[in-house]
C-alpha positions as CSV (number, residue, x, y, z in Angstrom):
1,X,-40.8,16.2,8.2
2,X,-40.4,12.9,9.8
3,X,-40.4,12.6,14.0
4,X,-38.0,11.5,15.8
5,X,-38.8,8.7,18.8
6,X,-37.6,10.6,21.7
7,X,-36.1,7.4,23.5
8,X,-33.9,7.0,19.7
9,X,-32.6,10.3,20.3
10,X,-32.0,10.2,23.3
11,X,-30.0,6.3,22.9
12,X,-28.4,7.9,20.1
13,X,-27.0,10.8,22.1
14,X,-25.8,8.7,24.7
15,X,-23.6,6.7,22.3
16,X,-22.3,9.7,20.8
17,X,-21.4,11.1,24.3
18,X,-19.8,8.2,25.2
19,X,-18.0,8.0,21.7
20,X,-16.7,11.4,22.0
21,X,-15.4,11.1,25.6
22,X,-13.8,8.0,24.6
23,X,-12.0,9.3,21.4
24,X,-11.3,12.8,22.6
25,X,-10.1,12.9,26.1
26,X,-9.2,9.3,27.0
27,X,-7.4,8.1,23.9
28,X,-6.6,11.3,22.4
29,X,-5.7,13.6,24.8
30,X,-3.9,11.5,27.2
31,X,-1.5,10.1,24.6
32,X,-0.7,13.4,22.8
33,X,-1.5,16.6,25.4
34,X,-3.2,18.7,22.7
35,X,-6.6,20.4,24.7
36,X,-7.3,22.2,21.5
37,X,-7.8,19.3,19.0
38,X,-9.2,17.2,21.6
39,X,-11.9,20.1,22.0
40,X,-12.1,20.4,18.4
41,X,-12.5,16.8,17.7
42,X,-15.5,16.6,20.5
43,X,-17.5,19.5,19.1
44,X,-17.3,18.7,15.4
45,X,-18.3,15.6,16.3
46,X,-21.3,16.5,18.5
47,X,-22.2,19.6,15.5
48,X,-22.2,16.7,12.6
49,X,-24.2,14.5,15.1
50,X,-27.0,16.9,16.0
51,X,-26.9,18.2,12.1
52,X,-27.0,14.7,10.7
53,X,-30.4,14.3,12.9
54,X,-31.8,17.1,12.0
55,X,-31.0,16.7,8.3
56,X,-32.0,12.8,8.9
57,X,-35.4,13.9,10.2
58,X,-36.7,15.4,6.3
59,X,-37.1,13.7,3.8
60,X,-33.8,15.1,1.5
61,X,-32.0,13.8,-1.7
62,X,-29.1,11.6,-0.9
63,X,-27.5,15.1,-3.2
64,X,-27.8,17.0,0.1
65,X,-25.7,14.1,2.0
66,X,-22.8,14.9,-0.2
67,X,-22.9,19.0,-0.2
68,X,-23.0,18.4,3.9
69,X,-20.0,16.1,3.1
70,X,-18.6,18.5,1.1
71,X,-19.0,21.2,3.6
72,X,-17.2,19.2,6.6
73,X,-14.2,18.4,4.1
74,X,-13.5,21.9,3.2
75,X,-12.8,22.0,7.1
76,X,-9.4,23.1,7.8
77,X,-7.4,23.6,10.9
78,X,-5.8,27.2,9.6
79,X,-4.1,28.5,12.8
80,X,-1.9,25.6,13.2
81,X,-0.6,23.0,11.3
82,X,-2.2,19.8,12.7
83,X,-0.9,16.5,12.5
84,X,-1.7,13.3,10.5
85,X,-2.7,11.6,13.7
86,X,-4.7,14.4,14.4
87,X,-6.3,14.5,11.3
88,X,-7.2,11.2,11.9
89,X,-9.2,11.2,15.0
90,X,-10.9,14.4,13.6
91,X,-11.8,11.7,11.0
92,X,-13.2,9.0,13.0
93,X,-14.8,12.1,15.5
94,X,-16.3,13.0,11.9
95,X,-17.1,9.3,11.0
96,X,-19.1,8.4,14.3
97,X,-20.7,11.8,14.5
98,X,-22.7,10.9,11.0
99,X,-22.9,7.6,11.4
100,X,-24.6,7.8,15.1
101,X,-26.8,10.5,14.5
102,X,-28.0,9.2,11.3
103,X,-31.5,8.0,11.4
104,X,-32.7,4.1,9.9
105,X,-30.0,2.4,11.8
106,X,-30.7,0.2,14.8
107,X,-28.7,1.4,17.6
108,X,-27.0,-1.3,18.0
109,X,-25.5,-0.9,14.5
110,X,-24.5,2.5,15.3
111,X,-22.7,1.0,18.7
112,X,-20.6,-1.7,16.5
113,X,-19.5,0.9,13.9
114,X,-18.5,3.6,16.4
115,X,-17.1,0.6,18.4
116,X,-15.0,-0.5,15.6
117,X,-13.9,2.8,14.8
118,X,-12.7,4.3,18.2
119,X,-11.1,0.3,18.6
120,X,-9.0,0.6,15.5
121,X,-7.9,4.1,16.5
122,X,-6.9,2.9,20.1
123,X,-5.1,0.2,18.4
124,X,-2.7,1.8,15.6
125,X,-2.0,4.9,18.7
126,X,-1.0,2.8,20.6
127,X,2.5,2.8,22.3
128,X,2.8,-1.6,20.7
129,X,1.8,-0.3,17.3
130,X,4.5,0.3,15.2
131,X,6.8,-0.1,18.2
132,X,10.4,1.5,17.0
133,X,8.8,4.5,15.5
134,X,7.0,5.9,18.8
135,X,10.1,7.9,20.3
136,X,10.6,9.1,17.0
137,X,9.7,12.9,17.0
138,X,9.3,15.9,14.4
139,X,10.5,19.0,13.9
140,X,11.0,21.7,11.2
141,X,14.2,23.8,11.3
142,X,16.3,26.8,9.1
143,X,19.9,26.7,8.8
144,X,22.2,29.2,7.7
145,X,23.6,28.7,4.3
146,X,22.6,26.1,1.2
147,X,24.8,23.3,1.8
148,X,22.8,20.4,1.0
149,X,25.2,17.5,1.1
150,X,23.3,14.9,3.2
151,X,26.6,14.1,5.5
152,X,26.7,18.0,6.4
153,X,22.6,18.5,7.0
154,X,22.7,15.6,9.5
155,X,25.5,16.9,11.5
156,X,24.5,20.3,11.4
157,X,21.5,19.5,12.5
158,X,22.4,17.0,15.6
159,X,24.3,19.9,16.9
160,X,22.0,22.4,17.1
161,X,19.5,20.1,18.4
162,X,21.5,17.6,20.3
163,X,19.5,14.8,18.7
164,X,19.9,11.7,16.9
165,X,18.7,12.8,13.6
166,X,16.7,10.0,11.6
167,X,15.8,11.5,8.3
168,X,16.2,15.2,7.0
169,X,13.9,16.1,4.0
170,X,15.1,19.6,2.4
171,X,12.0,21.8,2.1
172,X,13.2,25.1,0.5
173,X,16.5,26.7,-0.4
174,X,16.8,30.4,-0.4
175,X,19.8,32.3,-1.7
176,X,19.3,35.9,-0.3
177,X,19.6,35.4,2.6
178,X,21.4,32.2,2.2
179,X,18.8,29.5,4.2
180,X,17.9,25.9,4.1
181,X,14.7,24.8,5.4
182,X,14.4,21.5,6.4
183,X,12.1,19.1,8.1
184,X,13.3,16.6,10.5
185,X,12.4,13.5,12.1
186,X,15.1,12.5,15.3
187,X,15.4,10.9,18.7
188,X,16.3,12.4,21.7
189,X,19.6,11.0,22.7
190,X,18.7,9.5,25.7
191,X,15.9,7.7,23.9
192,X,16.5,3.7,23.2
193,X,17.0,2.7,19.8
């Protein structure tokens, strides 16, 4: 077993801390009001950090690197469906948590790639990245019936709604009871174009 310098864990901590802070509750949760993922995203973070340091501090195969890999993939959000911008803060909470708790890099390496990471995050979330799509919202929905002529699906669905419909993917089709299932991305009326 290899020790750990006290003041390394301790610098390494802090970096996380500040990493997770950063990612979770200023940049995530302020833009997208979800307490859950932003919880989730801080403790997986802070669980791969402290397991990553305590794995880092033996002398292991880089094999047992991959199984821990392969262990956090199999990870899934079951309860809801989370989204792909979720997903990918979980990722970069994910990235910095084993990257920063990983022992054999200078701190200051761990700073730049965690740096780099929660940068490039802030930058494509941001409300100037891909500008015209940002009021764009989602939105699954089942209509009575199996018409799927494209005309009637977007009118259909603007009424029930009362939405600017942008694209309408059909999902499933159902003939007892007749039902439609689709998936919906629109703008609220009142939104600018």
């Amino acid at each position: 077993m290899l020790r750990v310098d006290p003041l390394e864990f301790f610098a390494s901590l802090g970096v996380d801390l500040v990493v997770v802070v950063l990612l979770a509750f200023v940049l995530f949760y302020r833009r997208h009001r979800d307490r859950e993922m932003a919880i989730a995203i801080a403790s997986i973070n802070i669980t791969l950090w402290a397991l990553t340091g305590a794995l880092a501090s033996y002398t292991l195969s880089l094999g047992v690197g991959f199984a821990l890999f392969a262990v956090i993939s199999i990870i899934r959000l079951r309860s809801s469906t989370a989204t792909w911008i979720s997903m990918a803060y979980l990722m970069v909470g994910l990235g910095s948590g084993l990257i920063i708790g990983l022992t054999g890099f200078a701190l200051l390496e761990k700073i730049e790639y965690a740096t780099f990471m929660v940068a490039v995050m802030a930058v494509v979330d941001s409300k100037y990245f891909l500008r015209g799509q940002r009021d764009d919202e989602k939105t699954s929905l089942s209509l009575e019936g199996t018409n799927l002529d494209p005309d009637y699906l977007k009118s259909r669905v603007e009424e029930v709604l009362n939405v600017d419909a942008v694209s309408i993917k059909v999902k499933s089709v159902s003939i007892v009871p007749a039902n439609t299932k689709v998936d919906i991305v629109y703008r609220k009326r009142n939104a600018k174009g």
